[in-house]
Every structure is written in structure tokens, then in C-alpha cells.
N, C-alpha and C positions, 0 to 999 in steps of 0.2 A: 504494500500500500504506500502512496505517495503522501505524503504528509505537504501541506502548504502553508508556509508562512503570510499570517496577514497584521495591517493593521487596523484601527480604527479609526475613524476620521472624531474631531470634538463635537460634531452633531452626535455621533453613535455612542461615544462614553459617555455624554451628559443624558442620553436617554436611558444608559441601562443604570445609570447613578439614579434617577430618577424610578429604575423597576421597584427600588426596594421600598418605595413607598405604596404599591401594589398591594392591599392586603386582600382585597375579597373582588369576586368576579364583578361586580355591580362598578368596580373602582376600574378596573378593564376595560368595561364596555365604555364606560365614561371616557376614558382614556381616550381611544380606538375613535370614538364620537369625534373627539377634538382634534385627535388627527388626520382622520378622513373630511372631514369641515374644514380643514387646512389644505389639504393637495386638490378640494373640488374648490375653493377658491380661488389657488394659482392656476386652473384650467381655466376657470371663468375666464378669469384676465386675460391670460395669454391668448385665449379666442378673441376676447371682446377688440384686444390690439390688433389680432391677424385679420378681423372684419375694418376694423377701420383703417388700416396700414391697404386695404385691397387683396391681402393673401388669401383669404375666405371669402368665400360670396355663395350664392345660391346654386352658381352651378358648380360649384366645386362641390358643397354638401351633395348635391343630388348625383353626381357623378360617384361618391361613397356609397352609393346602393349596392352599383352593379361592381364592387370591387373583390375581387376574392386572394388575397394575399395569403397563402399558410406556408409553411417551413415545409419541404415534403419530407416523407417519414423517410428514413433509413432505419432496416431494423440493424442492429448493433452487430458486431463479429467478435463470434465468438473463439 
């Protein structure tokens, strides 16, 4: 087995410095609340910009119907 050296960034140790204030599941979902209400406000933005910058418009959205983008599978070798 290959072992990998990482680090963490001070976003990543102040948020597990902050687990240990975690004590009960209700304190999680809270959590989780506050953080997903955080990355869906930086999308608002960043769209609200890319609409008024002219990056986004209506035919770009509608043009995302017919788009079918996926990874193709490889099954692994064994």
C-alpha cells in the first residue's frame, strides 16, 4: 500500500479545531445548514456576475438541457 503525505490548508484545521465543539447530531445538522447556506450563496453570486458580465444568458441555460457530459466507465485491471 502506498501511503500519501498531505497537508492541510488553515481553512481545514480551523474547521476540525472547531469539530470538537460537535457534541450531538442536532449540533451537525446545524453545522452542515450553515455550510451549505454558504457555498449556495457563493453560486448565487458567481451566476448573478456571469449573467450580468454576459457569460450566462438564456441560451446558454437552455443549451444545458441537451448536454450529456459523464466520465466513461473503465472497469479497473486487475
Amino acid at each position: 500500500m502506498i501511503q500519501q503525505a498531505f497537508s492541510l490548508n488553515q481553512a481545514q484545521l480551523q474547521l476540525l479545531d472547531m469539530m470538537s465543539f460537535i457534541k450531538t447530531s442536532e449540533a451537525l445538522r446545524d453545522l452542515n445548514k450553515v455550510i451549505s447556506d454558504y457555498f449556495v450563496k457563493k453560486a448565487d453570486e458567481e451566476m448573478t456576475k456571469m449573467w450580468n458580465e454576459g457569460t450566462l444568458n438564456e441560451e446558454k441555460i437552455e443549451s444545458f438541457r441537451n448536454i450529456h457530459e459523464r466520465t466513461a466507465y473503465k472497469k479497473p485491471v486487475l
